[in-house]
mmCIF file as gemmi writes it, N, C-alpha and C atoms, coordinates in Angstrom:
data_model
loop_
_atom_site.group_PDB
_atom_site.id
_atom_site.type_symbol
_atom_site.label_atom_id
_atom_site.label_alt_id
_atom_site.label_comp_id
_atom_site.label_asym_id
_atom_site.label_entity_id
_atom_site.label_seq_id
_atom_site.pdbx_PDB_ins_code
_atom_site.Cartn_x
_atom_site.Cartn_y
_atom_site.Cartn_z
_atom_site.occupancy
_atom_site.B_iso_or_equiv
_atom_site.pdbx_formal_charge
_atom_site.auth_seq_id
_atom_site.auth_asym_id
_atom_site.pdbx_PDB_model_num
ATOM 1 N N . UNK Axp A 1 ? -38.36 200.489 -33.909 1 0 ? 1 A 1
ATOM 2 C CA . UNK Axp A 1 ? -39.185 199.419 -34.443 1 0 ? 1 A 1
ATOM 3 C C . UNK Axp A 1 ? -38.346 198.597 -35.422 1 0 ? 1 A 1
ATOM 4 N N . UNK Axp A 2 ? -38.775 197.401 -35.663 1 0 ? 2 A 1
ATOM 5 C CA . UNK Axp A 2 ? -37.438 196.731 -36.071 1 0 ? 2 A 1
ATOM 6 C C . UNK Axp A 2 ? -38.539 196.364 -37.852 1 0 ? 2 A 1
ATOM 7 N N . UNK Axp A 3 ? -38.109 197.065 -38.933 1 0 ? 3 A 1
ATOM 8 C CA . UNK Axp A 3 ? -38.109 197.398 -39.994 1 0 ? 3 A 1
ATOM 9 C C . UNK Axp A 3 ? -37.272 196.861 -40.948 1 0 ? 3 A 1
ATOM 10 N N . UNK Axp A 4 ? -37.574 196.685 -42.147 1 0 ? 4 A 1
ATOM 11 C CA . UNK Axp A 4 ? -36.265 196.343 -43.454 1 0 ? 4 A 1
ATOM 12 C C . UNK Axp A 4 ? -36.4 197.91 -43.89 1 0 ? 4 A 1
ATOM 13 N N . UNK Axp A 5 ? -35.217 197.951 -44.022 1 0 ? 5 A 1
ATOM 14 C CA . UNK Axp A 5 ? -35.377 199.603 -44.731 1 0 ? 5 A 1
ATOM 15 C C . UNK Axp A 5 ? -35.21 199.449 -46.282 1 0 ? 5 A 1
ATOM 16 N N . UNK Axp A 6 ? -35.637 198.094 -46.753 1 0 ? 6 A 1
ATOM 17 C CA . UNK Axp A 6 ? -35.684 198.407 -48.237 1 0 ? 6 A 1
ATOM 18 C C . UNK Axp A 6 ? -37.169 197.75 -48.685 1 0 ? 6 A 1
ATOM 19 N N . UNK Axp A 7 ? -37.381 196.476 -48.399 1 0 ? 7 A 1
ATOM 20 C CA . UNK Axp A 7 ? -38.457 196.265 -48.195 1 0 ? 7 A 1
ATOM 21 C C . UNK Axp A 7 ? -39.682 196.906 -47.447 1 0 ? 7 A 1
ATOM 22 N N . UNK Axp A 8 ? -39.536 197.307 -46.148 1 0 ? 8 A 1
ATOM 23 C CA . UNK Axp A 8 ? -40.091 197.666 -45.342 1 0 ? 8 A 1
ATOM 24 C C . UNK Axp A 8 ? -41.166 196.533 -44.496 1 0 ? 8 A 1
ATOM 25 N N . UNK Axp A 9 ? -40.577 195.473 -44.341 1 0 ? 9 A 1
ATOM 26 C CA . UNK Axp A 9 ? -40.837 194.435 -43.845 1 0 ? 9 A 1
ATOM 27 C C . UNK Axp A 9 ? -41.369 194.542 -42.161 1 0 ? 9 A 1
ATOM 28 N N . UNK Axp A 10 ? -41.751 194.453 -41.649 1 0 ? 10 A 1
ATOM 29 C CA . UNK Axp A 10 ? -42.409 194.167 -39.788 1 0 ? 10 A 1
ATOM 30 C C . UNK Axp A 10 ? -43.048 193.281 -39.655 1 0 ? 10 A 1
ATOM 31 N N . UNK Axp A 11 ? -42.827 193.342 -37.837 1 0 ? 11 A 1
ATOM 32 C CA . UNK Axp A 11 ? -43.487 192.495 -37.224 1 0 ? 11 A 1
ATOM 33 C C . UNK Axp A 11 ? -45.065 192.33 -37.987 1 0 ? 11 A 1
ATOM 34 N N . UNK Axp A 12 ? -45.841 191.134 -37.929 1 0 ? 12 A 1
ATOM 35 C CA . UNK Axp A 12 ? -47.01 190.843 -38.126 1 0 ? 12 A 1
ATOM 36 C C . UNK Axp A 12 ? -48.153 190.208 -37.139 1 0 ? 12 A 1
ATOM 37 N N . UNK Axp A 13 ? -49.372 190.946 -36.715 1 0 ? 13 A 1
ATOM 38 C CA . UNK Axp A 13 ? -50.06 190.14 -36 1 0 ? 13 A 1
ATOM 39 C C . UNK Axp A 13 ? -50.64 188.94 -36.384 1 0 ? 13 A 1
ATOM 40 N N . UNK Axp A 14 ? -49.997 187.491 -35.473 1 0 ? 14 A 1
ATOM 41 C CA . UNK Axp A 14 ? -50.624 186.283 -35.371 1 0 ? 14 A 1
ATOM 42 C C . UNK Axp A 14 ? -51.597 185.766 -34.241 1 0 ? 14 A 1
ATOM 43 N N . UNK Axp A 15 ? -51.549 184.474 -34.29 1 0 ? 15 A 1
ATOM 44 C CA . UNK Axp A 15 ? -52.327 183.969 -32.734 1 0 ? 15 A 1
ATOM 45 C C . UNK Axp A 15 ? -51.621 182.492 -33.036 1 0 ? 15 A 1
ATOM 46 N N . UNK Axp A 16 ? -51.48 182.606 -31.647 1 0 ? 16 A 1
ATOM 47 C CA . UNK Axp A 16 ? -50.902 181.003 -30.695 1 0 ? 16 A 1
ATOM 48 C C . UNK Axp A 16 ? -52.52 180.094 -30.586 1 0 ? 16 A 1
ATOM 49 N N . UNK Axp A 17 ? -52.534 178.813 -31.18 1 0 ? 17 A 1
ATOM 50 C CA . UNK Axp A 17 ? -53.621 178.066 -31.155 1 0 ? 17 A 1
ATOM 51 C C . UNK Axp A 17 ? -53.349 176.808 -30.798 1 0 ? 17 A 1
ATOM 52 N N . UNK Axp A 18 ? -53.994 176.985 -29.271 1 0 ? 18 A 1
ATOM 53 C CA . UNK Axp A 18 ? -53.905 176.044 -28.185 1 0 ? 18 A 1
ATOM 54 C C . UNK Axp A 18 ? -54.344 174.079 -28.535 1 0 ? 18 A 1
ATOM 55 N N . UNK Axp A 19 ? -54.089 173.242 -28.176 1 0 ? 19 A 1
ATOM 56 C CA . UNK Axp A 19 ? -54.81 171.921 -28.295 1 0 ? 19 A 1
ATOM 57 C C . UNK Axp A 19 ? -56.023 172.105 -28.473 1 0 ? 19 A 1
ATOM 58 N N . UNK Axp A 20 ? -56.667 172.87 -27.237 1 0 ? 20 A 1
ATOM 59 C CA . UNK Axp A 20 ? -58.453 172.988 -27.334 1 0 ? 20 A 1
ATOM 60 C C . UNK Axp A 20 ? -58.916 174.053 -28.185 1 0 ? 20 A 1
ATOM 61 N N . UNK Axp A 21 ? -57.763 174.813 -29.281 1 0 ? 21 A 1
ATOM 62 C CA . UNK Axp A 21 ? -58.05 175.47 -30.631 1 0 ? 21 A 1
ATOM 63 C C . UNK Axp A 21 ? -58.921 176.778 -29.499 1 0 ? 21 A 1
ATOM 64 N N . UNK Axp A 22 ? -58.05 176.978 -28.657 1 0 ? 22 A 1
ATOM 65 C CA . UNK Axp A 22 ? -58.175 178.926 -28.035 1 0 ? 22 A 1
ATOM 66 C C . UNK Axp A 22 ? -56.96 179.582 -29.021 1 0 ? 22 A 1
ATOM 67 N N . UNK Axp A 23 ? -57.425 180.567 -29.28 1 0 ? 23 A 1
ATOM 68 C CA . UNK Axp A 23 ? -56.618 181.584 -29.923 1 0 ? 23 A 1
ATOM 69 C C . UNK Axp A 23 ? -56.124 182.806 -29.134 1 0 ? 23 A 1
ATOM 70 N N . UNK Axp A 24 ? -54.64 182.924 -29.152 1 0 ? 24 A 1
ATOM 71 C CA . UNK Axp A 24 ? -54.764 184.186 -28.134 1 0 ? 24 A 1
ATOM 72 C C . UNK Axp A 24 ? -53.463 185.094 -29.166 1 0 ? 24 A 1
ATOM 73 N N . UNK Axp A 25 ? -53.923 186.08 -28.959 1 0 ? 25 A 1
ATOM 74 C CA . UNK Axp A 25 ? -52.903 187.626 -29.837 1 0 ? 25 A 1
ATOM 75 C C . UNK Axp A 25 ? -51.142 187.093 -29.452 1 0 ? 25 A 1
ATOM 76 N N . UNK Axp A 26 ? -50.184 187.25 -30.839 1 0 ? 26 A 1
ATOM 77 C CA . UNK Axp A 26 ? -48.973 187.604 -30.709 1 0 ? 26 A 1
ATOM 78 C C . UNK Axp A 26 ? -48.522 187.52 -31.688 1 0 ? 26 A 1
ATOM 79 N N . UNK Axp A 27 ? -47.167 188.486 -31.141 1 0 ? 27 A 1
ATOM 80 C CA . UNK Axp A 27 ? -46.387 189.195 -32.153 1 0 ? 27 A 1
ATOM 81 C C . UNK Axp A 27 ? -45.51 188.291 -32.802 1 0 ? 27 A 1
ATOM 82 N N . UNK Axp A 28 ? -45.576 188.021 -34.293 1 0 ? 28 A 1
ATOM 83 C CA . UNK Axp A 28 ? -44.36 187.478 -35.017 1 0 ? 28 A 1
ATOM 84 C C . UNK Axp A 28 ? -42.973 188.189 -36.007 1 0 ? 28 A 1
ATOM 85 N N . UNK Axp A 29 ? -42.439 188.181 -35.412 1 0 ? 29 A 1
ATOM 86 C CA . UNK Axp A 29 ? -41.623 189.171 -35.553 1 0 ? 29 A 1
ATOM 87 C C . UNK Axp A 29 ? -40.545 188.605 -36.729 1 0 ? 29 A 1
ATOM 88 N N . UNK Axp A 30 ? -39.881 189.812 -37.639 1 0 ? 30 A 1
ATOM 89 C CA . UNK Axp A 30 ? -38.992 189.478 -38.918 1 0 ? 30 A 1
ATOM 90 C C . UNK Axp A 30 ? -37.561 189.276 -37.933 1 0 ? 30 A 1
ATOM 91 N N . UNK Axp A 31 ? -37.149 188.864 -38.663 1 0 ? 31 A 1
ATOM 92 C CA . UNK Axp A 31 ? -35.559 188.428 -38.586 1 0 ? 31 A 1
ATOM 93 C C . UNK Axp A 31 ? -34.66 189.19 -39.061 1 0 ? 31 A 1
ATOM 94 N N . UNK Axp A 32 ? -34.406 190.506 -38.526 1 0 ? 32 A 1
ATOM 95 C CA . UNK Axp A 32 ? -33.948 191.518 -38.59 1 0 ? 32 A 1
ATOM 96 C C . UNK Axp A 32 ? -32.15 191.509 -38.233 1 0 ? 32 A 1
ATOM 97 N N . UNK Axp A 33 ? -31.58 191.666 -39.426 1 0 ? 33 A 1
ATOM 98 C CA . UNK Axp A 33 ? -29.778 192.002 -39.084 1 0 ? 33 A 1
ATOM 99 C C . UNK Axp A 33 ? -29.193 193.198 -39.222 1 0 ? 33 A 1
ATOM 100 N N . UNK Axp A 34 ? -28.706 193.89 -38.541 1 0 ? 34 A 1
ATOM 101 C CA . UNK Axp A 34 ? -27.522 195.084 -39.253 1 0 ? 34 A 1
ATOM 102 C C . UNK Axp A 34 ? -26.472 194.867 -40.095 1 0 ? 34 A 1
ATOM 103 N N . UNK Axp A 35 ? -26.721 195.296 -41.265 1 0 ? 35 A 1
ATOM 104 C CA . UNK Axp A 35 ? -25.4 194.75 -41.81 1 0 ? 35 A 1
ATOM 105 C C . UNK Axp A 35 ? -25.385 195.928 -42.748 1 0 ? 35 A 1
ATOM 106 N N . UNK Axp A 36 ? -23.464 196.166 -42.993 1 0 ? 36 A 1
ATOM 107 C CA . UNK Axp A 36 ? -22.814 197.072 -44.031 1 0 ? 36 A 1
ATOM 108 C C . UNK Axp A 36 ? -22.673 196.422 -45.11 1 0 ? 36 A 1
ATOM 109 N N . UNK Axp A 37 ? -23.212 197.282 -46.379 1 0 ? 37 A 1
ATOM 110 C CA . UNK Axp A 37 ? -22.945 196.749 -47.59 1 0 ? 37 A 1
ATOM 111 C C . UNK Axp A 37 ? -22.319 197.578 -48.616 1 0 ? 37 A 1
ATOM 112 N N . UNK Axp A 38 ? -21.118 197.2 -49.399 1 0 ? 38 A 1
ATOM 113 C CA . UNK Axp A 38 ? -20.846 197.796 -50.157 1 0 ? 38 A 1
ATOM 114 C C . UNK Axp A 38 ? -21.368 197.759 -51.748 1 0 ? 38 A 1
ATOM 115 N N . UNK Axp A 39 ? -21.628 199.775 -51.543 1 0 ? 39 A 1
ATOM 116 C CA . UNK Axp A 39 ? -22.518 199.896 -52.869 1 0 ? 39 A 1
ATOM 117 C C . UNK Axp A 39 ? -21.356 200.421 -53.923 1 0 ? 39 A 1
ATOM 118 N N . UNK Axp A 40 ? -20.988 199.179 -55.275 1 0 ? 40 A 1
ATOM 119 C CA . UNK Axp A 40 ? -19.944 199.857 -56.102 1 0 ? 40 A 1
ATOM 120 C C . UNK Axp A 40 ? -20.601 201.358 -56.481 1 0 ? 40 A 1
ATOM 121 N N . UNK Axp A 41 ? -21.632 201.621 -57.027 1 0 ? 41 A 1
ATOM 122 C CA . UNK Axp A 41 ? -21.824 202.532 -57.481 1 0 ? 41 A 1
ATOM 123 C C . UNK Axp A 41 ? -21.906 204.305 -56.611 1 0 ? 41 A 1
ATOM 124 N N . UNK Axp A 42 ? -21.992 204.251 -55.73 1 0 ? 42 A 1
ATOM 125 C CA . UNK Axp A 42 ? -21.313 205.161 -54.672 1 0 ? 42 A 1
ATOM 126 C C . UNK Axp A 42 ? -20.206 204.903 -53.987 1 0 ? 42 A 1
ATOM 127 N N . UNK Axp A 43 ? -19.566 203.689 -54.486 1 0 ? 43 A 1
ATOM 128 C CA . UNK Axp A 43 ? -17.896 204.113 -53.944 1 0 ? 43 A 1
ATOM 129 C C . UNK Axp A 43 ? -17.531 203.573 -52.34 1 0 ? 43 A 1
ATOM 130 N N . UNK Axp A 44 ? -18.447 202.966 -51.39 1 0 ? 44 A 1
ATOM 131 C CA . UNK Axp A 44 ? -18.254 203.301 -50.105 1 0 ? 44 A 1
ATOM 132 C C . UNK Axp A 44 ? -19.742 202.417 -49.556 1 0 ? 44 A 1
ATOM 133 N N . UNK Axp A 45 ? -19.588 201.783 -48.199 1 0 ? 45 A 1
ATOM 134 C CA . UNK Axp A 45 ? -19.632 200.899 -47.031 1 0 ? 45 A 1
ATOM 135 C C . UNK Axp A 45 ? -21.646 202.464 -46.991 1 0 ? 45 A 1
ATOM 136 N N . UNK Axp A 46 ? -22.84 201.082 -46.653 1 0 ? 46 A 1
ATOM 137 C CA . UNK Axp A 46 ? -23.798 201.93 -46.003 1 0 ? 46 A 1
ATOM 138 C C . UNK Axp A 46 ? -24.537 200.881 -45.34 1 0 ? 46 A 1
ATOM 139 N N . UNK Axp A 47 ? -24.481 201.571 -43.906 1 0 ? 47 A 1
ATOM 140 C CA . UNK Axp A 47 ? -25.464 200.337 -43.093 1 0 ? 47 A 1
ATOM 141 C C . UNK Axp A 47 ? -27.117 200.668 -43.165 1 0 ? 47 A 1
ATOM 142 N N . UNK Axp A 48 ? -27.706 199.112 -43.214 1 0 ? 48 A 1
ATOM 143 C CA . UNK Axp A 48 ? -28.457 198.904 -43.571 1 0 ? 48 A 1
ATOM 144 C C . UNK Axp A 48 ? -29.266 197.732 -42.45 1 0 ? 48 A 1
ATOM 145 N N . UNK Axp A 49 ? -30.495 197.971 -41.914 1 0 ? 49 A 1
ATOM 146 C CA . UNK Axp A 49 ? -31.571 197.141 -41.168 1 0 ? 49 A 1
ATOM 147 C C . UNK Axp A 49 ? -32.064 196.271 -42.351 1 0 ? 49 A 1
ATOM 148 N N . UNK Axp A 50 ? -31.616 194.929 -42.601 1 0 ? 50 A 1
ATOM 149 C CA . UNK Axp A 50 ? -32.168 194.367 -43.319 1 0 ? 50 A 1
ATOM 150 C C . UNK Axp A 50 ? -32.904 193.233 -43.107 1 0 ? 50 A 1
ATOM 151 N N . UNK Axp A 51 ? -33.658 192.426 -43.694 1 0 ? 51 A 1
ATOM 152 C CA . UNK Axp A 51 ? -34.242 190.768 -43.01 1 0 ? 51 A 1
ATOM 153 C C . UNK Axp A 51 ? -33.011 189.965 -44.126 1 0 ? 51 A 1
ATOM 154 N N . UNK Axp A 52 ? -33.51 188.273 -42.98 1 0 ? 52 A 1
ATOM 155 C CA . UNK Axp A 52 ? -32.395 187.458 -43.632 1 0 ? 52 A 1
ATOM 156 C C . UNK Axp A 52 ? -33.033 187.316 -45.341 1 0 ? 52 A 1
ATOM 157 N N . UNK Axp A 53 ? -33.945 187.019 -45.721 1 0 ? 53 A 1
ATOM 158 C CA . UNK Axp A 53 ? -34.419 186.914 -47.31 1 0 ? 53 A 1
ATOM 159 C C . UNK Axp A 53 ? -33.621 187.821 -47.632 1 0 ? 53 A 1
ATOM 160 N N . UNK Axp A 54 ? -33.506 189.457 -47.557 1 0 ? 54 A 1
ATOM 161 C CA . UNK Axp A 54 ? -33.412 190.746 -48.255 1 0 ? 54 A 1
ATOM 162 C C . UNK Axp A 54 ? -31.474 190.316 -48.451 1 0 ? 54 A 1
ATOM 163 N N . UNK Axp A 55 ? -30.938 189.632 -47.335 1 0 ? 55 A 1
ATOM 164 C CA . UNK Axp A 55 ? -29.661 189.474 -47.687 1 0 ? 55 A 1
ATOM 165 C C . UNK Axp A 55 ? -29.338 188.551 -48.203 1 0 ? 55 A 1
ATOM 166 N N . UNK Axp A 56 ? -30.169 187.621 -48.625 1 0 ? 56 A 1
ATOM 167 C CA . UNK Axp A 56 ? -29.766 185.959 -49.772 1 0 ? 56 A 1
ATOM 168 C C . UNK Axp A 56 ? -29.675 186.524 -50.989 1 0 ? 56 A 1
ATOM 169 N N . UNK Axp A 57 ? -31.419 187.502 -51.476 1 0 ? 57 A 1
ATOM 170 C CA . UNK Axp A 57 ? -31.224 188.036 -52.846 1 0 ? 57 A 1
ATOM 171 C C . UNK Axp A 57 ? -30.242 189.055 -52.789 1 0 ? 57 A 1
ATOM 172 N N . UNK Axp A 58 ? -30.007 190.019 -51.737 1 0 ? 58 A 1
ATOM 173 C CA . UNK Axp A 58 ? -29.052 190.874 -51.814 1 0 ? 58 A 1
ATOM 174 C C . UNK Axp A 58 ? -27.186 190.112 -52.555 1 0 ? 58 A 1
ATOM 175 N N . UNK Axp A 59 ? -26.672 188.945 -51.819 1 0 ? 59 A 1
ATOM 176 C CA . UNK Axp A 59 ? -26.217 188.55 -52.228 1 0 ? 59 A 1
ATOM 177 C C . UNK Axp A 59 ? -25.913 187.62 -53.56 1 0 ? 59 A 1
ATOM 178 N N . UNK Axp A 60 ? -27.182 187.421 -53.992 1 0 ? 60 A 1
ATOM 179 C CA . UNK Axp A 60 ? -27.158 186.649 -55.288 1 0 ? 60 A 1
ATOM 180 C C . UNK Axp A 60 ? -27.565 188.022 -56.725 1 0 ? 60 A 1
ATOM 181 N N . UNK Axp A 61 ? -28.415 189.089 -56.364 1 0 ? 61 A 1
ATOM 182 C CA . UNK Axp A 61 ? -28.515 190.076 -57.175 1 0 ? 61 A 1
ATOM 183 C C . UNK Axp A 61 ? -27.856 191.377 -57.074 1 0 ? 61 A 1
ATOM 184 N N . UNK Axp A 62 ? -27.4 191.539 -55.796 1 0 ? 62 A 1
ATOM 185 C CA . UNK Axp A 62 ? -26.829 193.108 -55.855 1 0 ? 62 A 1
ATOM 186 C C . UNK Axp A 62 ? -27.768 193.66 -55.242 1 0 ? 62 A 1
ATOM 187 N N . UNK Axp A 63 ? -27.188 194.652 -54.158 1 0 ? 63 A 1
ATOM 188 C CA . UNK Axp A 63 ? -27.569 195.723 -53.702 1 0 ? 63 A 1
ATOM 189 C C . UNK Axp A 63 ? -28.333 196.737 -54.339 1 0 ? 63 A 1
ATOM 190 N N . UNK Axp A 64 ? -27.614 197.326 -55.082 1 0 ? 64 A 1
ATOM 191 C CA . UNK Axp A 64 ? -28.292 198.365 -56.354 1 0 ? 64 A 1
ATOM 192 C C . UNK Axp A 64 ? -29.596 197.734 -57.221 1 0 ? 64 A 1
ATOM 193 N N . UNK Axp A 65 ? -29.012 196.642 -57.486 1 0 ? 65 A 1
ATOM 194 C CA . UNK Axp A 65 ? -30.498 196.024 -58.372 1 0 ? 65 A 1
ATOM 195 C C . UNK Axp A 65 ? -31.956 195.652 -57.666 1 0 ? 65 A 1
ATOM 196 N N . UNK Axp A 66 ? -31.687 195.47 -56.175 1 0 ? 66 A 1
ATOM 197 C CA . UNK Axp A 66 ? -32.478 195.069 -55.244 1 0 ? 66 A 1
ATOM 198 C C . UNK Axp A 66 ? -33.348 195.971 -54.815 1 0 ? 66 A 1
ATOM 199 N N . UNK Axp A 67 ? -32.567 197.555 -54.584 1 0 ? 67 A 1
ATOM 200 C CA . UNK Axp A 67 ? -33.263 198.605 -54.201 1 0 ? 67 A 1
ATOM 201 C C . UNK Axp A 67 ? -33.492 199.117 -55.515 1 0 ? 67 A 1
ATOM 202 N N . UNK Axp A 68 ? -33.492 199.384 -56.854 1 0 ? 68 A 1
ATOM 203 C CA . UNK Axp A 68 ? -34.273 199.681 -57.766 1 0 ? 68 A 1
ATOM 204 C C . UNK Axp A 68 ? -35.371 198.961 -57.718 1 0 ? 68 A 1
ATOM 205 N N . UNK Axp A 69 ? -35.353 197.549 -57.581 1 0 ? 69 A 1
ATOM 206 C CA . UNK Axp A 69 ? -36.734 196.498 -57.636 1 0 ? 69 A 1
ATOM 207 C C . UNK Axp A 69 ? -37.953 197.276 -57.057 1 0 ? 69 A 1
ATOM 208 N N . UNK Axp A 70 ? -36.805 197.512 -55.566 1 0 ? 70 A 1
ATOM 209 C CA . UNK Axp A 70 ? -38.51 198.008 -54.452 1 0 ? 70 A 1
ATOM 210 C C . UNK Axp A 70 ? -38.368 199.338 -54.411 1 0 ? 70 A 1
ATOM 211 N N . UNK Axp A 71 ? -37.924 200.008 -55.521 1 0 ? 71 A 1
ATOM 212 C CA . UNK Axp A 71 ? -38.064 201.632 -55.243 1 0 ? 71 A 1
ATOM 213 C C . UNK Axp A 71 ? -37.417 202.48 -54.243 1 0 ? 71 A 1
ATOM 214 N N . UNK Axp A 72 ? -36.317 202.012 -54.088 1 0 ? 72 A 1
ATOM 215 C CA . UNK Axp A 72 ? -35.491 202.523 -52.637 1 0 ? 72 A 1
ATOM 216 C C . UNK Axp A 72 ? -34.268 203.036 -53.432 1 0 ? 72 A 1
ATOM 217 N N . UNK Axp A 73 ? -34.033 204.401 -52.67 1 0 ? 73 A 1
ATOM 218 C CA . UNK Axp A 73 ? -32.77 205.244 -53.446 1 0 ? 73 A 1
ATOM 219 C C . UNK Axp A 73 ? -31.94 205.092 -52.294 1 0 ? 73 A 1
ATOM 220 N N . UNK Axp A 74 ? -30.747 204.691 -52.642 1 0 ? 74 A 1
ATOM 221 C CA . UNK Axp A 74 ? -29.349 204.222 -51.619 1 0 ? 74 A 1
ATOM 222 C C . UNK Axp A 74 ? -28.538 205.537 -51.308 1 0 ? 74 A 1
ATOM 223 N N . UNK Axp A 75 ? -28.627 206.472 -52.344 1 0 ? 75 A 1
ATOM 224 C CA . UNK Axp A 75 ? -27.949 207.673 -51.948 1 0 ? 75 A 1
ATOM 225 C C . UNK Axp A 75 ? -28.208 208.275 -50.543 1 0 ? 75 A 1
């Protein structure tokens, strides 16, 4: 399932709404990347399922500060 593993971000149910305003079920799905990040404070490279938001603040605040925010232990 395609997840943020710090956030814990997913897909969300929407609806497609036609000209004549029919509504029909679908999936909107996060924008999900793999990416390695290095955590100074353990020394060493950990991959991570993240969304694109989680890697803008990731890059402007830090890894470590990001997962203290949302309660996520990196160890």
């Amino acid at each position: 399932m395609a997840k943020s593993d710090i956030t814990g971000k997913r897909k969300l149910k929407a609806q497609n709404v036609s000209h004549s305003n029919i509504k029909t079920k679908r999936w909107q799905n996060v924008n999900i990347q793999t990416r390695r990040v290095w955590v100074p404070e353990l020394k060493r490279f950990i991959t991570l399922n993240l969304t694109t938001r989680d890697i803008r603040t990731i890059d402007r605040i830090g890894v470590s500060e990001y997962a203290k925010r949302h309660g996520v232990s990196l160890a």
